[in-house]
C-alpha positions as CSV (number, residue, x, y, z in Angstrom):
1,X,1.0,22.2,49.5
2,X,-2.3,23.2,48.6
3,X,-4.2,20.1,49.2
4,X,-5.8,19.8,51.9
5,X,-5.8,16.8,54.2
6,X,-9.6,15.3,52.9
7,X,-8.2,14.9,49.0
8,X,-4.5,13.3,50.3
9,X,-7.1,10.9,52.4
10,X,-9.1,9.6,49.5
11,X,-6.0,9.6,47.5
12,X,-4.8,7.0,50.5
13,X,-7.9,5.5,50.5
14,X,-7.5,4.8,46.2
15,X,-4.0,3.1,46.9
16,X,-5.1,0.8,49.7
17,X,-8.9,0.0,48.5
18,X,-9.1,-3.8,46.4
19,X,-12.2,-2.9,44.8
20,X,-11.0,1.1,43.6
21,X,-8.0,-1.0,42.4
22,X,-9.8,-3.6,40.5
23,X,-12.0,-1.3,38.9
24,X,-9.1,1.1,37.9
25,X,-8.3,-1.6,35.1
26,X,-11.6,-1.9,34.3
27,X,-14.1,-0.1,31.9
28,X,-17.7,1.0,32.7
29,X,-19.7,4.2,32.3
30,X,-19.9,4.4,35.8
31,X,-16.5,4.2,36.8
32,X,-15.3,7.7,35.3
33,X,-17.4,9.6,37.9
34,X,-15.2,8.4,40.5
35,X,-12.2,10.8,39.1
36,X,-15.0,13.6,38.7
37,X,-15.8,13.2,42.1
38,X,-12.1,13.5,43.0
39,X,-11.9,16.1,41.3
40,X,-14.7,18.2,42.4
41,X,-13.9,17.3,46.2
42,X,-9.8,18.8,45.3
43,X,-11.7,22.0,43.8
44,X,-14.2,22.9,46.2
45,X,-11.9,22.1,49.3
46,X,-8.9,23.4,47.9
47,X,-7.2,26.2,50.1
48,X,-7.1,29.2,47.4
49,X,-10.7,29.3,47.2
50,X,-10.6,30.2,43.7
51,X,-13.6,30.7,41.7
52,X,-12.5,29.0,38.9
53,X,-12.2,25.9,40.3
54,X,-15.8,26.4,41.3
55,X,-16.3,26.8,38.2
56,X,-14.5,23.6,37.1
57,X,-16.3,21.8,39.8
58,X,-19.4,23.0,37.9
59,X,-18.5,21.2,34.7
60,X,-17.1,18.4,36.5
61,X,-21.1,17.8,38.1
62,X,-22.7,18.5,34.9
63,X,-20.2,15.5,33.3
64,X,-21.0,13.5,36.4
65,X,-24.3,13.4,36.1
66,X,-24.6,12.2,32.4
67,X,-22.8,8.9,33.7
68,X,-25.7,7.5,35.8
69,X,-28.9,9.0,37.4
70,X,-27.9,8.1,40.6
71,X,-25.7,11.1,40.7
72,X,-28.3,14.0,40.3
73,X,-28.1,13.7,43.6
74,X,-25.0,14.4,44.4
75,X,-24.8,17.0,41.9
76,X,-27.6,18.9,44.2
77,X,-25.8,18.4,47.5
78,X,-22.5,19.6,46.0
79,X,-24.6,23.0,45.0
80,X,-25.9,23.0,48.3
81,X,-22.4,23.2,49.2
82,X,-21.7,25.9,46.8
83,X,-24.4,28.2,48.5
84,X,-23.6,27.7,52.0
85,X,-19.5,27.7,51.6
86,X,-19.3,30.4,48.8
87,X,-20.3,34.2,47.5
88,X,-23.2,34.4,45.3
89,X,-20.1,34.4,42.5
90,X,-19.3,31.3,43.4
91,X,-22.6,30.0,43.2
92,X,-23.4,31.9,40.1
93,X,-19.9,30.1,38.4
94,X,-21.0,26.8,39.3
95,X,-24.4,26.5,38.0
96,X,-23.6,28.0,34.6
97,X,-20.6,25.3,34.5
98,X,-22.9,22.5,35.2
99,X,-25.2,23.6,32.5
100,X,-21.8,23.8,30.7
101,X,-21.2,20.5,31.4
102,X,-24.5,18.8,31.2
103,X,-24.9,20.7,27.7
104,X,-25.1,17.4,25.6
105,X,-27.3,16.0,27.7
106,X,-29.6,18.8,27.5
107,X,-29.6,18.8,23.5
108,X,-30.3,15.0,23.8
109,X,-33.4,15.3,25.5
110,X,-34.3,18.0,23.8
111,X,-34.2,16.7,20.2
112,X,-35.2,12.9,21.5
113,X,-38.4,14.4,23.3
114,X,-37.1,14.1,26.6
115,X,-36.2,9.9,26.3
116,X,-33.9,10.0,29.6
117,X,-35.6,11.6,31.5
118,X,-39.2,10.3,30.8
119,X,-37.3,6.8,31.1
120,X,-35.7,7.8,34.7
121,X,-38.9,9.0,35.6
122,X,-40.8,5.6,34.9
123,X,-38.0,3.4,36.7
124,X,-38.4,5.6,40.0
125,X,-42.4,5.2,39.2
126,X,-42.5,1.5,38.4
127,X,-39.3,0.3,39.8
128,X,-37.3,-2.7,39.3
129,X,-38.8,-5.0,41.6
130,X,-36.2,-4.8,44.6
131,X,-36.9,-4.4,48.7
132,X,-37.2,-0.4,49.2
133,X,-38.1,-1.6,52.9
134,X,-35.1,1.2,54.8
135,X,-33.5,-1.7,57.1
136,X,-33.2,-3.3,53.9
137,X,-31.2,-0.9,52.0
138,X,-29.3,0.2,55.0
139,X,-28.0,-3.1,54.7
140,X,-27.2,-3.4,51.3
141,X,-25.5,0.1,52.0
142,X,-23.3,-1.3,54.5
143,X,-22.5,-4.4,52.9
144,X,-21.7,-2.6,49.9
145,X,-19.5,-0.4,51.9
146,X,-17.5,-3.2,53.5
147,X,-17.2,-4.8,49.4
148,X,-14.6,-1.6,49.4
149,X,-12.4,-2.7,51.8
150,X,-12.1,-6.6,50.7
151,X,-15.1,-7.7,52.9
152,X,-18.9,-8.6,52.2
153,X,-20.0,-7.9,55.6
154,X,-22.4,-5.1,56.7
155,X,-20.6,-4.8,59.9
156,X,-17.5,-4.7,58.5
157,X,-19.4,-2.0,56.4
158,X,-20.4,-0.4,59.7
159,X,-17.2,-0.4,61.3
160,X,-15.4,1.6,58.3
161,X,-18.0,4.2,58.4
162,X,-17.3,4.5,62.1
163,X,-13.7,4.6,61.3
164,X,-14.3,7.4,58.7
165,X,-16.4,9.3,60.6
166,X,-13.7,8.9,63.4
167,X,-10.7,9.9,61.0
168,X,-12.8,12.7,59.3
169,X,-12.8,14.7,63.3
170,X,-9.8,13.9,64.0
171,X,-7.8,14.7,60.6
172,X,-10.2,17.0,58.0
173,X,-9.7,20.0,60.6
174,X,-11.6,22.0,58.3
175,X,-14.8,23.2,58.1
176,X,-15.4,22.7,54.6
177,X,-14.0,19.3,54.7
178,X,-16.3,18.1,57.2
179,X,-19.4,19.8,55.4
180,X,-19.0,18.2,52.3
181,X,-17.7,14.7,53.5
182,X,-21.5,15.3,55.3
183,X,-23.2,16.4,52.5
184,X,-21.6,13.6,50.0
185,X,-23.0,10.6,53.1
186,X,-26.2,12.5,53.0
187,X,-26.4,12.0,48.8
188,X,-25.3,8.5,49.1
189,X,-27.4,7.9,52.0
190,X,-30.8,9.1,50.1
191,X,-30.0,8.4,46.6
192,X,-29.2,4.1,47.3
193,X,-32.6,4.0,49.2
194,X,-34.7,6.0,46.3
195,X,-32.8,3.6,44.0
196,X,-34.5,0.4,43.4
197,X,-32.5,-1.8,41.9
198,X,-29.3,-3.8,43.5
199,X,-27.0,-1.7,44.8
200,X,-23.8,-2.2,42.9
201,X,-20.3,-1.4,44.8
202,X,-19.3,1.6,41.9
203,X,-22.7,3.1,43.3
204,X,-21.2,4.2,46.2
């Protein structure tokens, strides 16, 4: 009762998708950050509004982002979210529960003189020798998004987020819903073109 109608559609989405099904019997660092995702998305939208759960979502991003750099990103945009949709409380809960969360990481770098992050840094420097031209990865985007659905097409990639974008008017009816389903395109819209290697389907 108290899910709103955004988690039951990506829960629908889970049950229907070939490639979410295939790679729900697989094993791969990435593939966790799909159920933290999930889960963030259930806590920040849920109707009781509950600090704690912003609080969980918190932990949740800081665990995200240890799975792939990709998803600093999103981390970002979901405290954007945070600030704009929440009290200061709110806000407050959720960064000390991404710190929470991101705690190993942070002891890592610290004892190993910063490796990851020096080693990010020179990847987004140097690159990896992939198109960064926009049309370019627009396309990969789009193909990548039609891989989800069962087709390597960029229109077919097209059409679903038209369809989405469609179904997210017509059934997320709330506010929040809409903001962060914005805010999440926005993250995978900016951090696929920074990214310069091959854009892999778990990616987005």
């Amino acid at each position: 009762a108290i899910m709103p109608n955004s988690s039951k559609s990506v829960l629908l989405f889970f049950t229907f998708s070939p490639l979410l099904i295939y790679y729900s019997r697989a094993t791969f660092n990435a593939y966790p950050s799909i159920f933290f995702t999930t889960f963030i998305m259930y806590a920040l939208l849920n109707d009781r509004k509950d600090a704690k759960l912003d609080f969980a979502a918190g932990i949740s991003a800081g665990m995200l982002v240890q799975m792939h750099y990709l998803l600093y990103v999103y981390a970002f945009f979901y405290l954007i979210f945070v600030a704009i949709s929440r009290k200061i409380r709110s806000v407050v809960l959720f960064v000390i529960g991404a710190l929470l969360g991101l705690s190993p990481f942070i002891l890592f770098e610290l004892r190993h003189d910063y490796f990851n992050v020096r080693a990010v840094f020179r990847h987004m420097v140097q690159g990896g020798g992939e198109s960064v031209l926009l049309i370019d990865r627009l396309s990969q985007l789009l193909r990548t998004i039609g891989k989800i659905v069962g087709y390597d097409s960029a229109f077919a990639g097209l059409l679903v987020s038209i369809i989405a974008l469609i179904g997210v008017k017509i059934v997320w009816k709330q506010t929040d819903s809409r903001r962060l389903f914005l805010l999440q395109s926005i993250a995978a819209i900016v951090s696929l073109i920074a990214y310069r290697g091959v854009i892999q389907a778990h990616y987005v």
